[in-house]
MINUVEX-783800 format. One record per residue (C-alpha): residue number from 0; residue in three letters; chain; z, y, x. Coordinates in pm, whole numbers, plus 50000, padded with zeros to 5 digits. Each point is the difference from the previous one (the first is absolute). Layout:
N
(NUM; "ALA"; "A"; (Z; Y; X)) ...
//
This chain:
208
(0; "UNK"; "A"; (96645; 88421; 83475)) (1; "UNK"; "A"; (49846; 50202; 49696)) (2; "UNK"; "A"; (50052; 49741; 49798)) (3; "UNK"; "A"; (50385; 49970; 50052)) (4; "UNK"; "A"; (50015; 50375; 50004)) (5; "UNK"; "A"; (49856; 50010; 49662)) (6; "UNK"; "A"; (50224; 49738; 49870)) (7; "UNK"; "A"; (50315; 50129; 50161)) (8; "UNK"; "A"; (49913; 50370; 49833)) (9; "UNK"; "A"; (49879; 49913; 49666)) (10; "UNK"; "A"; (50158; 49668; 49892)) (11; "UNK"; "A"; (50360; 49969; 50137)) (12; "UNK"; "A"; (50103; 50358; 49842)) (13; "UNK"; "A"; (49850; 49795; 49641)) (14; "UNK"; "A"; (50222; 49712; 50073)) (15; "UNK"; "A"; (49751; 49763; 50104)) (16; "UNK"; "A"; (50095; 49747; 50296)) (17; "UNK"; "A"; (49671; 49885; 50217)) (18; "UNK"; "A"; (50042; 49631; 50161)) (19; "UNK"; "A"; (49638; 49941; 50166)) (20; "UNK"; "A"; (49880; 50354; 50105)) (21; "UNK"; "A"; (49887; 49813; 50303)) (22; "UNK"; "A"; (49767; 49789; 49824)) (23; "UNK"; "A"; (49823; 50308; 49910)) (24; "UNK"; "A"; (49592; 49995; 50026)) (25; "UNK"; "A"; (49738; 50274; 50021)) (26; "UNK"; "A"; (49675; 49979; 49802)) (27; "UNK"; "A"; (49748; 50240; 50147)) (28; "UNK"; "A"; (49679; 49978; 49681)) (29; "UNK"; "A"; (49713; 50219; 49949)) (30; "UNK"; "A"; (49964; 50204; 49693)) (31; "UNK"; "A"; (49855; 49831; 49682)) (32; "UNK"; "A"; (50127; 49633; 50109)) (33; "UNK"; "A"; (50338; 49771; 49899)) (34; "UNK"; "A"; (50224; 49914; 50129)) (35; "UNK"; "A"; (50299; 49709; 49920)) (36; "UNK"; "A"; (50339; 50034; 50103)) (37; "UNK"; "A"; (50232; 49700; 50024)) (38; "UNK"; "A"; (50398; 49967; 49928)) (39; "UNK"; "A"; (50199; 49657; 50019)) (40; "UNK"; "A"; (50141; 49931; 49690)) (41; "UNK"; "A"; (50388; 49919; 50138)) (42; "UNK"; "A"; (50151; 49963; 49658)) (43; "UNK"; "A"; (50067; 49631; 49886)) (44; "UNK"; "A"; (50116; 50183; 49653)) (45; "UNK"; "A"; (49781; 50190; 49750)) (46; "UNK"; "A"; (50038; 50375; 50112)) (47; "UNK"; "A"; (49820; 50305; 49985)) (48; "UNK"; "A"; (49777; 50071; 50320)) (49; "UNK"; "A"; (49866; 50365; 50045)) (50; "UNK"; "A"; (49718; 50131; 50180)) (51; "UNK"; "A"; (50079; 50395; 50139)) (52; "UNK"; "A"; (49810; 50227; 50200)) (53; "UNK"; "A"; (50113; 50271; 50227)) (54; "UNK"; "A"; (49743; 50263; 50141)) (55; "UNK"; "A"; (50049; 50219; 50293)) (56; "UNK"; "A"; (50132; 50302; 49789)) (57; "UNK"; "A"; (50291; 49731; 49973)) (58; "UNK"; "A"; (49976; 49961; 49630)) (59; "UNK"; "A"; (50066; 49647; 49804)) (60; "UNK"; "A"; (49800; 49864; 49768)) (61; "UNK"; "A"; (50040; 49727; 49767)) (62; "UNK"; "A"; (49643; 49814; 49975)) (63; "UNK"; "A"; (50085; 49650; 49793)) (64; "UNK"; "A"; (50294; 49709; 49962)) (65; "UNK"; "A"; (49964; 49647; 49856)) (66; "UNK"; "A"; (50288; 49748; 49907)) (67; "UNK"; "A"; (49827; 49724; 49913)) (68; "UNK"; "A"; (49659; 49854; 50147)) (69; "UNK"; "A"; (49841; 49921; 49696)) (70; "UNK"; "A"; (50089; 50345; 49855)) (71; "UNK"; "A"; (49745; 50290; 50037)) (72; "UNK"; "A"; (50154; 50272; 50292)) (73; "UNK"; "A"; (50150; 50326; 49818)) (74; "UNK"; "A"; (49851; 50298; 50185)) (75; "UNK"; "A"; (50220; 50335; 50048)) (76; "UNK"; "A"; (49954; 50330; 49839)) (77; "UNK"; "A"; (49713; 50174; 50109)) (78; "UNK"; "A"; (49827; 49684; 50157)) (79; "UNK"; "A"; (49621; 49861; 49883)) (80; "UNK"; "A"; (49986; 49638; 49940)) (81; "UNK"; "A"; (49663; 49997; 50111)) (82; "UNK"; "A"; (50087; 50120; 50355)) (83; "UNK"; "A"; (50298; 49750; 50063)) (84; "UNK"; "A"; (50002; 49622; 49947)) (85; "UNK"; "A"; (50301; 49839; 50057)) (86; "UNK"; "A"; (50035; 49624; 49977)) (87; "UNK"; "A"; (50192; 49680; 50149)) (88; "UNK"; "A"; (50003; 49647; 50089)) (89; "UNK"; "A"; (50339; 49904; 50002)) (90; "UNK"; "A"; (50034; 50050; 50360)) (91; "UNK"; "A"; (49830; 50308; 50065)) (92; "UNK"; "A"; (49976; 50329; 49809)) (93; "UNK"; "A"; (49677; 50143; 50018)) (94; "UNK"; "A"; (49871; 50391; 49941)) (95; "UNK"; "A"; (49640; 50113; 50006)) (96; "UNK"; "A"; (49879; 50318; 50045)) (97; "UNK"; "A"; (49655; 50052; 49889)) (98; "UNK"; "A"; (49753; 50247; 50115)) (99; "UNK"; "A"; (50266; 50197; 50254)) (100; "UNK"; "A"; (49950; 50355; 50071)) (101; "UNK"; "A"; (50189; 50227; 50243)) (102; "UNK"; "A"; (50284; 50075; 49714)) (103; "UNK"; "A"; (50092; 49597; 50063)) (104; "UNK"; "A"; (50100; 50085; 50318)) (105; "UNK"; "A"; (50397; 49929; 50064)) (106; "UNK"; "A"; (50263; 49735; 50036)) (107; "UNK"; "A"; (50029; 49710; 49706)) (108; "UNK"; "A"; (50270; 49771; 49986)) (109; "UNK"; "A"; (50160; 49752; 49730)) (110; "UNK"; "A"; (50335; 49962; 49941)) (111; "UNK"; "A"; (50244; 49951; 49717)) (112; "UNK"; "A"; (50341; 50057; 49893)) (113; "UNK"; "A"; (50293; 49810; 50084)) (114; "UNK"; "A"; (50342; 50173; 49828)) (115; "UNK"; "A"; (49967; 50385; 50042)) (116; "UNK"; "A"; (49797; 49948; 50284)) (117; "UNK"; "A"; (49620; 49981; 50070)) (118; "UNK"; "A"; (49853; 49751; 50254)) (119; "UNK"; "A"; (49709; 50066; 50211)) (120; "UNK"; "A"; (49870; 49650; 50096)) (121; "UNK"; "A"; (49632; 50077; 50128)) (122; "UNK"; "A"; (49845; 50314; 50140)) (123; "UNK"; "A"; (49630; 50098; 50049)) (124; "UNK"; "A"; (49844; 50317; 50128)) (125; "UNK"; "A"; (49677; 50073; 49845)) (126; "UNK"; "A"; (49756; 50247; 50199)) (127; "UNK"; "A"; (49625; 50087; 49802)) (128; "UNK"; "A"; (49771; 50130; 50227)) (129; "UNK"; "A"; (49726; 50270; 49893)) (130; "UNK"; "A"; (49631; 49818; 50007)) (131; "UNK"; "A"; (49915; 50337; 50147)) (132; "UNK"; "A"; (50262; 49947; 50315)) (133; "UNK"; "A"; (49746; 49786; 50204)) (134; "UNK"; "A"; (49683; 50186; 49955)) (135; "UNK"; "A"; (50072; 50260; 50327)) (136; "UNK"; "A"; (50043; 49711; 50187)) (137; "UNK"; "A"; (49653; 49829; 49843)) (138; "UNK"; "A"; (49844; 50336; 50075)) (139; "UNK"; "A"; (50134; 50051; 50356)) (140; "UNK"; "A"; (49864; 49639; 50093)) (141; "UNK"; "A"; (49665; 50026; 49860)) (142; "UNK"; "A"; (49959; 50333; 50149)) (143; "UNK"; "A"; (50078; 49875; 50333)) (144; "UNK"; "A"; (49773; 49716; 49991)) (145; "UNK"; "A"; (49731; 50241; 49876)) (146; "UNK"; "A"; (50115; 50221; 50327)) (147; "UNK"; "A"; (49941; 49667; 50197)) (148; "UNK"; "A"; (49671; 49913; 49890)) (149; "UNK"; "A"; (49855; 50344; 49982)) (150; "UNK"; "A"; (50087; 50031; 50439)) (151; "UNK"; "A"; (49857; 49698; 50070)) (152; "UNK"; "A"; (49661; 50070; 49812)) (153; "UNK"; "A"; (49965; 50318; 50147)) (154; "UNK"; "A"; (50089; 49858; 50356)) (155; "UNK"; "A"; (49727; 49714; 49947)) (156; "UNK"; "A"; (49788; 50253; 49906)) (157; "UNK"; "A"; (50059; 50229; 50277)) (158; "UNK"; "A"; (49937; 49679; 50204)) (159; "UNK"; "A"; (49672; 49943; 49846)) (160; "UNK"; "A"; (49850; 50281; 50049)) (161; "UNK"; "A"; (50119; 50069; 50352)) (162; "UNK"; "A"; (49819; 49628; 50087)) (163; "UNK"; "A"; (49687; 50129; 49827)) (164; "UNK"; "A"; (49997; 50342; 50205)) (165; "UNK"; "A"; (50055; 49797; 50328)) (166; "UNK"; "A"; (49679; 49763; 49899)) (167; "UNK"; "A"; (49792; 50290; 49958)) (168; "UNK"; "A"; (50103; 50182; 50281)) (169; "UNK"; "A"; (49910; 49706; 50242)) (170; "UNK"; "A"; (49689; 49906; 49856)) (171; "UNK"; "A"; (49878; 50391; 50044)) (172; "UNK"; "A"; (50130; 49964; 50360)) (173; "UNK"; "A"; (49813; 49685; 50143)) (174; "UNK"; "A"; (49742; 50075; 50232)) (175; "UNK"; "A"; (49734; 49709; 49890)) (176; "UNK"; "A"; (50021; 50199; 49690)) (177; "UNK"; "A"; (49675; 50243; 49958)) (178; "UNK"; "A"; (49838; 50169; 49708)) (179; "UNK"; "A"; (49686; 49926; 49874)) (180; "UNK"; "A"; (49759; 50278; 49891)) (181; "UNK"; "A"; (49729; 49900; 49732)) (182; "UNK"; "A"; (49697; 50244; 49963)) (183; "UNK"; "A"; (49820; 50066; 49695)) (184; "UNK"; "A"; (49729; 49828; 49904)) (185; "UNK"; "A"; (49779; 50314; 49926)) (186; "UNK"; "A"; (50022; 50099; 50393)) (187; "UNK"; "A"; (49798; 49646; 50073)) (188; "UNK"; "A"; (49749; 50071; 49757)) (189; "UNK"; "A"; (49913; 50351; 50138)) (190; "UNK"; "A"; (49932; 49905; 50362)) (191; "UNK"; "A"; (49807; 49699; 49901)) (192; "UNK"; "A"; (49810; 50283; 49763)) (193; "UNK"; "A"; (49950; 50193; 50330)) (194; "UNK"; "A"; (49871; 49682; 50265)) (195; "UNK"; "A"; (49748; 49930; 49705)) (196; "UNK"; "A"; (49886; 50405; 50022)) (197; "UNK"; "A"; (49972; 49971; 50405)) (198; "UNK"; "A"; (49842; 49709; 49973)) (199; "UNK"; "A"; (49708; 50133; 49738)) (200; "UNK"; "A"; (49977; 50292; 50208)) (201; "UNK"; "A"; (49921; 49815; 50301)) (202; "UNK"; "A"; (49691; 49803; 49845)) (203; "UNK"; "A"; (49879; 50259; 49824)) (204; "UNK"; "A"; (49961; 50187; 50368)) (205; "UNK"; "A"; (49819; 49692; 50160)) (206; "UNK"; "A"; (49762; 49963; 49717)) (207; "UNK"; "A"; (49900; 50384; 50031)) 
//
């Protein structure tokens, strides 16, 4: 695996035996969260545990040790005590990365020393994804559903008017259907005008 390949290439040329490589975990956490890795503590006797880090460029780093629990952790040259919190309950050996950003990215392990040799007891691979990385996918879904719901509105509407052209086009065809012409008033008003003349003009004759 890439984590034994990393081990295999970095640590064993350093002198560093690894007992529980298959123990290893991944953490996969999005940028700007924490994240807390766990080691067994396996010594019954005071010793010095270490946290180290190696990125995929295959470079070890030193992040922190402790030797005694109620002592504060010693952090390595180069490292910010804010970033790394490393702490312990006896049983356990705890390290908290705060606020992880794509740099954080790489295999962590604890381990100690043991004669000239260094022992790897616990392995974790830590993987920080980009906030950024799931937007496409955000994007490609709500464009699709937007695809989705713009088809079926114009397909309803298509529908709709279709059923509204076939209602017309019936109505206009049905034979008890006739239009109905309405005359001005003014046209009444003149002929009655010209039965009142006629009518005048025949009295006026009968009195002559």
């Amino acid at each position: 695996t890439t984590v034994e390949t990393l081990l295999t290439d970095v640590l064993l040329p350093c002198r560093w035996i690894s007992v529980s490589v298959s123990d290893s975990q991944t953490f996969e956490v999005q940028s700007g969260e924490e994240v807390t890795l766990l080691c067994s503590n396996y010594s019954s006797s005071p010793t010095e545990i270490f946290w180290f880090r190696v990125t995929k460029r295959s470079e070890l780093h030193c992040i922190c040790s402790m030797s005694q629990p109620h002592e504060p952790a010693s952090f390595c040259t180069g490292i910010q005590s804010g970033k790394f919190e490393m702490s312990t309950n006896i049983s356990t050996v705890f390290l908290k990365i705060k606020q992880v950003d794509l740099w954080d990215s790489g295999l962590y392990f604890c381990g100690t020393y043991l004669s000239n040799y260094a022992v790897i007891v616990h392995a974790t691979n830590v993987e920080v994804q980009d906030v950024f990385d799931g937007l496409p996918k955000m994007m490609s879904v709500v464009l699709g559903a937007l695809t989705v719901f713009l088809i079926v509105a114009v397909i309803y509407l298509a529908a709709k008017i279709k059923h509204l052209q076939k209602g017309i086009f019936s109505q206009s065809s049905d034979p008890d259907y006739a239009a109905v012409t309405f005359h001005p008033k003014t046209e009444s008003h003149h002929r009655l005008a010209s039965v009142r003349e006629v009518d005048s003009d025949v009295i006026y004759s009968s009195t002559r």
